[in-house]
N, C-alpha and C positions, 0 to 999 in steps of 0.2 A: 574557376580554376580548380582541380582537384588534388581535394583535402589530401593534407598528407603531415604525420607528426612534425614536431616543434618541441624546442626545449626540452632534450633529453640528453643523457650522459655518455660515455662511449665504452664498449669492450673492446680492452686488450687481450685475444686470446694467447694465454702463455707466455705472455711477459713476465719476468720478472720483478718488472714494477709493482705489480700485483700485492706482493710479500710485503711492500711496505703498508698497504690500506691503513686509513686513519688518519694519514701525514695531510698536511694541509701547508699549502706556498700561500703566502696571503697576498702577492703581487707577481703574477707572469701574464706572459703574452702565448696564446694558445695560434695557430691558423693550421689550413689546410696547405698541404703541398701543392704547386701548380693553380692555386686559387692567388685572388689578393687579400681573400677574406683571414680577418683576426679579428682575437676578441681581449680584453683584460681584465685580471680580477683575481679574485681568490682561485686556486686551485683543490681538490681534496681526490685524493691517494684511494679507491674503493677496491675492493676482491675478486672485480672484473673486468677493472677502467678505473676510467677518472668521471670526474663530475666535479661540480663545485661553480659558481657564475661563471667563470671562465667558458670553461665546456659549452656550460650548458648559452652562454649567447652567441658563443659560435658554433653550435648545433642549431641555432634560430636562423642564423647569416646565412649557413648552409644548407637550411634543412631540404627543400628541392635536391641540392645535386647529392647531399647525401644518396637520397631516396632515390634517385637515380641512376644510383653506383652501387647498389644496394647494401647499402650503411658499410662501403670498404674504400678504404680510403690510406692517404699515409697525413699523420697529426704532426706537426710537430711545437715543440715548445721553447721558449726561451721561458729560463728558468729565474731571470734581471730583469722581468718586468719589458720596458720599453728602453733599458741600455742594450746600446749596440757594442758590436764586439770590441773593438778598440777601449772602450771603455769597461767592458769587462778584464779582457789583455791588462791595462793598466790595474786595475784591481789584485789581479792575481799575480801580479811579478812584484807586487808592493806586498805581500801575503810570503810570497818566497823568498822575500829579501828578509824580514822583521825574524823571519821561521826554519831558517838553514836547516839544522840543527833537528830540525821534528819532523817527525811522518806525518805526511800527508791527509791522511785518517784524520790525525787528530785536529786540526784547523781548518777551519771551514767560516765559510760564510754566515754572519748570524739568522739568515732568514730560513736558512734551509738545517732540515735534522741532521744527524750523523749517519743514519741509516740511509737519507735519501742523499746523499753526499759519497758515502762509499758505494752506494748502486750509480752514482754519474759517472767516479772516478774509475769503475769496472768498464763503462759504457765507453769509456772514453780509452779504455785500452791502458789504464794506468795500476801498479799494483797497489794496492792500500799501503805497504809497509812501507813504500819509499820516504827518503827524504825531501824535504823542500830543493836542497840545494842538487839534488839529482834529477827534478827535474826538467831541465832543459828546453828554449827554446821550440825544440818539435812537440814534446809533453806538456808546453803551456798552450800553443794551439789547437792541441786535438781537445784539451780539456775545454778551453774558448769554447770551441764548434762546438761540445756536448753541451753545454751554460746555455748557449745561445741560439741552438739550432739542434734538439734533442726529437730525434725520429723516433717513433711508432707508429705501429702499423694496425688501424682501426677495422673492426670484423663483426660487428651489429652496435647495435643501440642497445643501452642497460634492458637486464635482464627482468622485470617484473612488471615492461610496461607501462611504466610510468612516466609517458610521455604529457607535459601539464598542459600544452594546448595544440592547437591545428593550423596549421602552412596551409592558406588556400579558402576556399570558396567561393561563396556569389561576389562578382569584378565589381569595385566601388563605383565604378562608370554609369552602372547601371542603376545606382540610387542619386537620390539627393541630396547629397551633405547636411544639409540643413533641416532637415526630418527626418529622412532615410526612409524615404517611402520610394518605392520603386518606379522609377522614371516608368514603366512602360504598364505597369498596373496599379492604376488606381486603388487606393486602399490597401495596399500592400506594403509590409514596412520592415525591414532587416534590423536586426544588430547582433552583438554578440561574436561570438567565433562564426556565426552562419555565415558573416562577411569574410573577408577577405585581409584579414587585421589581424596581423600578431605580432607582438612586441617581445624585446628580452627581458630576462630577470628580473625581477624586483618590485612587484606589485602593479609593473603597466598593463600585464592582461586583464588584471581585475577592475582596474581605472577604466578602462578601455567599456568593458563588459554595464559596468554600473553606469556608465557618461551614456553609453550610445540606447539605456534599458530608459534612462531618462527623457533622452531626447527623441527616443520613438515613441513611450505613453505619453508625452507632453505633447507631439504632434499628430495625434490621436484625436486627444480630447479636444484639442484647439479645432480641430478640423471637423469633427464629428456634436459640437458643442457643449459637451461633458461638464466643461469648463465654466 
């Protein structure tokens, strides 16, 4: 199958998100529009996109129809993790009840900054100086729909190339699991990214890499009688 990046970040050309780089969510749900594909985990705020495990395992899920859309796409995020909106809803009218009395700015959720709070509540078509008790039924659910279904619009993959592994290769069909020597030539033996094996975040590429660097010198020596 042909190779094609894996595990990489996303630009947002001209977002305003942009401006906050640095902010880090330590719990959202990232996916693609019109996919089923999501991913969960830290988030982190960069000066041309996002990135952070999040991103980058659903840049792994995705990484084909990315590259086949050519890295444009629409992202979007729930900002609660794995709450859905009704339970957001109740969060935020229990927020506006305690808060009549204070603008909106100033109280926020504890996971999120103040910076990336006033860039949802703009998002969300709310003015930062309002009160709680102003805003209303229709300004609680558009803020919902931003919490929990926040659009952007993705236009490449991070800008320095730093894609850390590869979508694709030699079909696992064509070796044999248990040595990885090539069903169809004898003395021939894969692993590594040559195959067809890529995992998300977190050190499974490299487990991957050193499991399968083992299990091909092991069936080597066995076979060739090194051993």
């Amino acid at each position: 199958m042909q190779p094609v990046p894996s595990l990489f970040s996303v630009c947002l050309t001209k977002n305003n998100v942009t401006k906050l780089m640095g902010t880090v969510v330590n719990d959202v749900t990232a996916g693609l529009t019109g996919t089923k594909l999501r991913a969960t985990g830290p988030l982190l705020i960069t000066h041309w996109g996002m990135s952070g495990p999040a991103i980058l395992r659903l840049s792994s899920y995705a990484a084909r129809i990315l590259h086949d859309a050519e890295y444009k796409a629409e992202l979007w995020i729930n900002w609660f993790g794995d709450m859905n909106e009704p339970e957001v809803a109740d969060m935020i009218s229990e927020m506006a009840a305690e808060n009549k009395q204070k603008q909106i700015s100033n109280i926020y959720p504890a996971h999120l900054n103040s910076r990336l709070w006033e860039h949802l509540l703009t998002q969300s078509g709310l003015k930062p100086e309002m009160r709680w008790a102003e805003l209303g039924s229709k300004g609680r659910n558009r803020l919902v729909a931003t919490l929990t279904n926040d659009r952007y619009r993705i236009d490449g993959k991070n800008k320095f190339k730093e894609e850390f592994v590869t979508c694709g290769g030699v079909a696992l069909g064509n070796i044999s699991a248990k040595t990885l020597e090539c069903k169809s030539h004898e003395g021939l033996y894969f692993a590594g990214e040559v195959l067809d094996v890529d995992a998300v975040t977190g050190g499974f590429n490299l487990q991957a890499a050193w499991t399968m660097g083992y299990v091909a010198a092991k069936s080597v020596a066995e076979k060739y009688g090194t051993l």
